[in-house]
N, C-alpha and C positions, 0 to 999 in steps of 0.2 A: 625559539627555545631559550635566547637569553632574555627575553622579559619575563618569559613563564620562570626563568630561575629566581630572578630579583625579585618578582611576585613572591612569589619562598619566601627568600630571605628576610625579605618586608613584613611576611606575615611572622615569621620567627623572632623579629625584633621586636614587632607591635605586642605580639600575645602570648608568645613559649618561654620568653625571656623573664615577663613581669611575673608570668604565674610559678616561676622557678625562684623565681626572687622570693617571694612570700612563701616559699616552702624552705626557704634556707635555717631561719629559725626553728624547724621542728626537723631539719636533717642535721644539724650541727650535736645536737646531742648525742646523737645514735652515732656519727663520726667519730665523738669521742669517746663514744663509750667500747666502741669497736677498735681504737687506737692503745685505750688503756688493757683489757683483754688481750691483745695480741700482745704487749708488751709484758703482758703478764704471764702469756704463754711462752714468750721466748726466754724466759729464764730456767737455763737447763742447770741446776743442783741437784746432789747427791751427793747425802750424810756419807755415804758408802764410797771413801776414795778407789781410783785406780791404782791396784795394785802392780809391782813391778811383774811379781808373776805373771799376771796378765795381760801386759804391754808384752814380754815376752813369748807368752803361746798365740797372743796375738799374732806377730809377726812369723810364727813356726808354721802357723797352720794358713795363712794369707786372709783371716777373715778378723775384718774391721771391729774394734774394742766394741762397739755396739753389736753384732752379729756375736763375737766372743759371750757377751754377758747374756745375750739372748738364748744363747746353746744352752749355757751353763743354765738359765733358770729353768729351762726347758728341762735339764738332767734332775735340777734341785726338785722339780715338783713330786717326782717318784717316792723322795720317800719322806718329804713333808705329807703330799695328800695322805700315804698309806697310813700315816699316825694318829688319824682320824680315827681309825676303827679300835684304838687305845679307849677310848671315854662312849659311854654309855645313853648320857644324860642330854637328850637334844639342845638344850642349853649351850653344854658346855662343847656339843661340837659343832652347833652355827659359832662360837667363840673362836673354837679353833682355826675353822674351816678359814672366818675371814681373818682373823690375826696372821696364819701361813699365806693366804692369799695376796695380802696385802705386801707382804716381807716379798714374796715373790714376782710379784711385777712390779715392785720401788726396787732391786736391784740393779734391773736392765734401764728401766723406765723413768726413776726418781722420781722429781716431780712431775715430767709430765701427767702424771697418773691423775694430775687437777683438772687433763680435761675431760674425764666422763662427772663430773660433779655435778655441768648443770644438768646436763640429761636425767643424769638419776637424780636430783633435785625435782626439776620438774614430771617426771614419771611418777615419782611418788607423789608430789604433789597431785595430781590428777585423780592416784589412788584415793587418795582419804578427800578429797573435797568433790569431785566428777566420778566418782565410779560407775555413772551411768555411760559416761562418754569417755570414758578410763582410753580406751583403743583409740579413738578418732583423734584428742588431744595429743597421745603421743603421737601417731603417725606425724599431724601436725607441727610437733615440737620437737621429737629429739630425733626423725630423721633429718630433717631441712640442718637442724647443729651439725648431722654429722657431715652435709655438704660441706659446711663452713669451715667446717677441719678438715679438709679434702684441699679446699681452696688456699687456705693460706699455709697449710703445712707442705704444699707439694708432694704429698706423700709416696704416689709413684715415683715420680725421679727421687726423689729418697733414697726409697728402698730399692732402685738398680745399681745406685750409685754404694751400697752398703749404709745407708746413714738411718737406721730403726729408729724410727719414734711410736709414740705409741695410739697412734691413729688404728693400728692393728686392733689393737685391744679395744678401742671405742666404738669399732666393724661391732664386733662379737659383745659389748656391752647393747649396744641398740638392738640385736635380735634378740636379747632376753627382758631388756626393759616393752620393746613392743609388743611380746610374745604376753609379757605377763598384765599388762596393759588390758591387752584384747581377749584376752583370757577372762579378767574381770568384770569385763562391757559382756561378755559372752551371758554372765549369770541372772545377766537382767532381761534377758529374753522372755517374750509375752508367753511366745510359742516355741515350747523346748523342742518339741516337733523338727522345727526350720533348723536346728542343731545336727551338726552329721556326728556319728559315734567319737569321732575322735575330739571336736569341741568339746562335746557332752562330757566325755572322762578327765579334759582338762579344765574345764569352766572354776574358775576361783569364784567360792558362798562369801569369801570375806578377805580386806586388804591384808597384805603381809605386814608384821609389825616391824618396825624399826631393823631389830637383831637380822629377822628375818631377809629379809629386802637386800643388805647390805651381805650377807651371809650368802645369798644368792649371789648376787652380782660380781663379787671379789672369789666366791669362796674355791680354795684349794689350787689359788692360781689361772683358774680358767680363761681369765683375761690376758693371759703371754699365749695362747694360741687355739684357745676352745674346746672340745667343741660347744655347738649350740646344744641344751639340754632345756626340757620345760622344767618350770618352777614344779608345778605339782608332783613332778619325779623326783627332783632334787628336794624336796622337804619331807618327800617319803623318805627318802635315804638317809637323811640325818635326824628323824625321828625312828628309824626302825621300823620302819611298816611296809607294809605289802612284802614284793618280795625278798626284804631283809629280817622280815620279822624273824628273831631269835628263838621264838616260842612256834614259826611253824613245824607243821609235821614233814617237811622238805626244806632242810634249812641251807643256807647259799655255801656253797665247796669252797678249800680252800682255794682262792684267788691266784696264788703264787707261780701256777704252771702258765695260767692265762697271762698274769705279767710279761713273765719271761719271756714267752712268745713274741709278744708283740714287742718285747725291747728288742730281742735279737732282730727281729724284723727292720727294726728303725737303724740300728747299726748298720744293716746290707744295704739299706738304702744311701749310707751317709757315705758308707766305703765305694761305694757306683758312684755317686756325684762327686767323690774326691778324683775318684780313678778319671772322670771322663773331661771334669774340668782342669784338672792336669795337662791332659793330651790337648787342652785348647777350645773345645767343644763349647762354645759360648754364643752370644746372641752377633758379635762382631760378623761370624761367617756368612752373617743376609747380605752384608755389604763388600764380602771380600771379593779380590780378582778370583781366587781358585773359585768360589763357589758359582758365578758368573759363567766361567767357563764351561761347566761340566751339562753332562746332558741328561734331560728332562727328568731320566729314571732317580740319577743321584742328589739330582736337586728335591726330589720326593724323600730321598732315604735321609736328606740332611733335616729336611723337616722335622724328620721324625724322631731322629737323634737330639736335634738341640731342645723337643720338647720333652723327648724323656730327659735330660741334660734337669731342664726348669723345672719338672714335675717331682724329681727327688729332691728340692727340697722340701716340696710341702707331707710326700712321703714319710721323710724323714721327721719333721715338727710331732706330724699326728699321728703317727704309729709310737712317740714317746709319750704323745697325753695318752694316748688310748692306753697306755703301759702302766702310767701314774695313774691311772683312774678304774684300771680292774687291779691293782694292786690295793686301793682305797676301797671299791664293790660297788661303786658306782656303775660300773659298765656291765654289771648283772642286771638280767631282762627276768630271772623264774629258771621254770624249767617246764621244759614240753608236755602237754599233756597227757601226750599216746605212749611217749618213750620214758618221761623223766628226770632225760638228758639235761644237763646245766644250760642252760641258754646265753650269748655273750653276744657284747655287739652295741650297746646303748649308747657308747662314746665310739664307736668304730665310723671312723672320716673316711674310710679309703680302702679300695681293695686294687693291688698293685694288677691283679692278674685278674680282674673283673674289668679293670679300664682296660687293658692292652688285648684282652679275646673278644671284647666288647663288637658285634656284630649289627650292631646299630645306635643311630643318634640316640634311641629312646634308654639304650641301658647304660649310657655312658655317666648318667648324673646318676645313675644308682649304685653307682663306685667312686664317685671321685666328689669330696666337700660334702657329704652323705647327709651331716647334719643341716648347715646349712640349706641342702635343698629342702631340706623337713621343713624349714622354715617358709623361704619361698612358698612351697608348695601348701602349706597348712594357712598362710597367711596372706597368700598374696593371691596365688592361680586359684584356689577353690574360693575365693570372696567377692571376686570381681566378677564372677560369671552373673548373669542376669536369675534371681531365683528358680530352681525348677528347672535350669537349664545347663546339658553338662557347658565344660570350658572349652573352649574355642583356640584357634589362630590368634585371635584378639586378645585371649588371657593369656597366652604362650606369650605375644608378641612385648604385653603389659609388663609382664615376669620378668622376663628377660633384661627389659627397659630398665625396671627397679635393682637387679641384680647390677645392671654395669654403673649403674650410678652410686649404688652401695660400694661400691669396690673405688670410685673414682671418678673424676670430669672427664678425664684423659681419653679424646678419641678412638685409640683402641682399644676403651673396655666396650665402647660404643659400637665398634666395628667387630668384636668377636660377638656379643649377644645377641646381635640383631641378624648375624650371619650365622650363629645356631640356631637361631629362631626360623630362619627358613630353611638350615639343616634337619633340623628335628622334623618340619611339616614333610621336608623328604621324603623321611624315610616313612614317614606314615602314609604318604601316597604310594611307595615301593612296596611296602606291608601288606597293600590292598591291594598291589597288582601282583603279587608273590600268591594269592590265591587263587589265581586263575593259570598258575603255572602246575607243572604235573611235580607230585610230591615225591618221586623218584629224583627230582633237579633240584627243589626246593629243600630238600635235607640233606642232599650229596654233601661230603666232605668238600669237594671242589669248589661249590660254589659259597659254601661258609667262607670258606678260607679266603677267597676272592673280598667276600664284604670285611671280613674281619679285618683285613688291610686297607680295603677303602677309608673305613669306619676310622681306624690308627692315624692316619694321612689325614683326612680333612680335620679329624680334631685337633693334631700338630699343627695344620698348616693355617685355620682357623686360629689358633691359638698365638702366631706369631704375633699376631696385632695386641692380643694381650699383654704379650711380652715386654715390644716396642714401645708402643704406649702413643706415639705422636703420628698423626696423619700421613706426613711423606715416608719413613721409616715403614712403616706399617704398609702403606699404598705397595712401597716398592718391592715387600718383599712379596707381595700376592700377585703383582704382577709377573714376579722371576717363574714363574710356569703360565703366565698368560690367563690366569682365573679363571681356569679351566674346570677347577670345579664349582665355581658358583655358575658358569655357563651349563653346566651339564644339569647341575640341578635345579635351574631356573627352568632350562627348557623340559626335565621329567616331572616338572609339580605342574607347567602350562598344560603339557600332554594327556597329562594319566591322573590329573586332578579328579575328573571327572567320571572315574572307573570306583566301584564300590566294591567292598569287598563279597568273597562269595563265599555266603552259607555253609556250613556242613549240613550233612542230608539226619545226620543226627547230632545234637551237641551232646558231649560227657556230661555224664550224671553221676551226681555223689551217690552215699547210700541212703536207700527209702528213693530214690530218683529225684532229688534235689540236684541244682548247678549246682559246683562247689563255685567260693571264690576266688578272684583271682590272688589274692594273697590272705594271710592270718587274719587279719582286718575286715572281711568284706567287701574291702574298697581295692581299684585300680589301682595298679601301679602307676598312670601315666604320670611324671613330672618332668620342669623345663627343667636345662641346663644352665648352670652354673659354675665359676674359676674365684679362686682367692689370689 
């Protein structure tokens, strides 16, 4: 063994050592050119000094002058966006949209705000010189950036710690530069055929100009907290077309009631996360003696506590854009066909009591980061499947992958996705073996109620890791009930993998004896899960 070693090192000295030498010159640039950028990164300015008032409510309310400025821009966008619908002239409100946009993430952000510049440098470069390969370049370029600002911002520990930078905002800039990217790779297709309806309705015929792009990207704030919106919606919107046209014969309600709603909504969530982290209710109890001690049932209910605890703030974030943005009319969808009804919901991130009755893995991402899943799921799960073939395990597994490295390096976003990725297949093997049970059991109150709490639990107790962030933190707290639910449902996906589901002896028929579908769209609801 020690000759085989010095054989090693021998050959490492003869041959890995010179060929690294001669690569020194062509790494020494890239060194510094990565030395002067971080340097340039780390210079935190803001025209906009701190005020004493707010070193003041700072310390009233216990949240750090960053988090302070952060709320506050989050307040300020209500009724900046809503002054959009003041001007008429598409022009004059991509002008608006990004002048207010801009005002409002340099508040909290200042300069950081320089780091989506190369991204949207290079995205738009793509546009106007590769628009055949518009999507593949960006993937290639402004997600691999966004690791990079991952990497040296530390951004998780950041933001447990209270210190916001604005790596948030460069999350939610890369789903819109990709989206619109791959949007206009989309129009170059041979066979519009191979297009599913929903590319089809988004496909960009031509680059966004200048105004445009930048009007997108910035506009109305969307970068202090999202959500994700396609381009081709937001340029109806601030041209007045489709469902905001002025001139149709159903023209959009006023907005005011729907505001309101959704502000009061965001208040109830802020007044719970003040009331619960008061009482203490923090990520500390994974590691306290009381929690330690208590038995198995409460160490379940503490899960579930300190994940609702973490989940109102993002509650709270998005229940205010979603407030600022049907205050503006953005979050108008039309109105229903059959009824007429106003439709709402195009910026809706979250539904409180959608996640928490939520009766399986599979409905849990259709309430919580709603938009962002549109994303994922538009861009990532339906593209990687093999032509011609639905998506798989494999596209679940891929999605997931892409999601926790959008979010971070940090172990435990590694460790919550990839352990809903074999949640989610769960519950799809429990789905298929739920119809071979008698439908007398299968819609009982009792046994909903039973998943409904399963469902609550594994997504808190999954979700710790997200929280934690770091491998032993994260390890120990899954271990504090002995990983009893990754055992349970390791061993029912081995089991019952293998069971299909069973037929109805007639499937519902719409009218004239068509399926209907399974949603407004045509298309399945299935999509992976997703955390910010």
């Amino acid at each position: 063994m020690e000759a085989m070693a010095a054989q090693g090192r021998q050959l490492i000295v003869d041959h890995a050592l010179p060929a690294l030498e001669k690569l020194r010159p062509l790494a020494a640039p890239i060194v510094y050119g990565h030395h002067v950028f971080q340097d340039l990164l780390s210079i935190e300015h803001n025209a906009i000094p701190h005020f004493a008032w707010e070193l003041e409510l700072s310390q009233a309310t216990g949240l750090s002058p960053s988090q302070l400025r952060f709320t506050l821009a989050l307040f300020a966008t209500i009724p900046l966006a809503a002054g959009v619908r003041l001007f008429r002239n598409p022009t004059m409100r991509h002008l608006y949209a990004l002048v207010t946009g801009l005002l409002i993430v340099y508040y909290p952000f200042g300069s950081g705000v320089i780091l989506v510049l190369p991204m949207a440098v290079a995205a738009y470069l793509a546009l106007l010189l590769a628009p055949r390969r518009a999507g593949t370049i960006a993937w290639a370029t402004v997600f691999p950036y966004l690791i990079y600002l991952h990497v040296i911002n530390a951004s998780g520990e950041s933001w447990k710690t209270g210190n916001l930078d604005f790596t948030g905002g460069a999350m939610v800039a890369v789903l819109k530069l990709i989206a619109m990217c791959v949007c206009r790779q989309d129009s170059f297709r041979k066979n519009k055929e191979d297009l599913t309806p929903y590319q089809a309705a988004h496909q960009l015929v031509a680059s966004p100009s200048p105004l445009e792009f930048l009007s997108y990207l910035f506009g109305l704030g969307n970068l202090v907290a999202g959500p994700f919106v396609e381009f081709s919606e937001y340029k109806a919107f601030i041209e007045l077309k489709g469902p905001w046209d002025p001139n149709a014969a159903q023209r959009m309600p006023d907005p005011a009631l729907r505001g309101f709603l959704c502000l009061l909504e965001g208040y109830l969530y802020m007044g719970m996360y003040l009331g619960l982290t008061l009482k203490g209710w923090d990520l500390r109890h994974y590691h306290s003696d009381w929690y330690y001690a208590q038995p198995l049932l409460v160490k379940c209910a503490a899960f579930c506590l300190i994940g609702l605890v973490y989940q109102l703030r993002y509650y709270f974030s998005w229940k205010i854009t979603e407030s600022a943005y049907a205050f503006a009319g953005l979050d108008y969808m039309g109105r229903d066909t059959v009824t007429g009804k106003a439709l709402w919901g195009r910026c809706r991130n979250c539904s409180f009591l959608g996640v928490w009755l939520s009766d399986s893995a599979r409905n849990v991402p259709l309430n919580w980061n709603i938009c962002t899943g549109n994303f994922l799921r538009r861009y990532v799960y339906e593209r990687i499947a093999p032509r011609n073939r639905r998506p798989g395990f494999q596209s679940l597994l891929f999605t997931q992958l892409v999601s926790a490295v959008w979010h971070g390096l940090y172990p435990g976003y590694l460790m919550f996705f990839v352990g809903t990725a074999l949640w989610i297949y769960f519950s799809q093997v429990l789905y298929k073996a739920e119809t071979h049970m008698p439908s007398s059991l299968r819609n009982s109150l009792p046994y909903r109620a039973v998943k409904i709490m399963w469902t609550g639990f594994v997504l808190n107790y999954m979700a710790s890791a997200f929280q934690l962030l770091d491998f032993n933190s994260s390890s120990e707290a899954y271990a504090s009930v002995h990983y009893f639910p990754f055992i349970l449902m390791l061993v029912v996906n081995v089991l019952f993998s293998f069971v299909k589901a069973k037929r109805p002896l007639k499937p519902p028929t719409g009218p004239g004896g068509a399926t209907p579908p399974e949603n407004g769209n045509g298309e399945g609801k299935g999509r992976s899960m997703k955390t910010e």
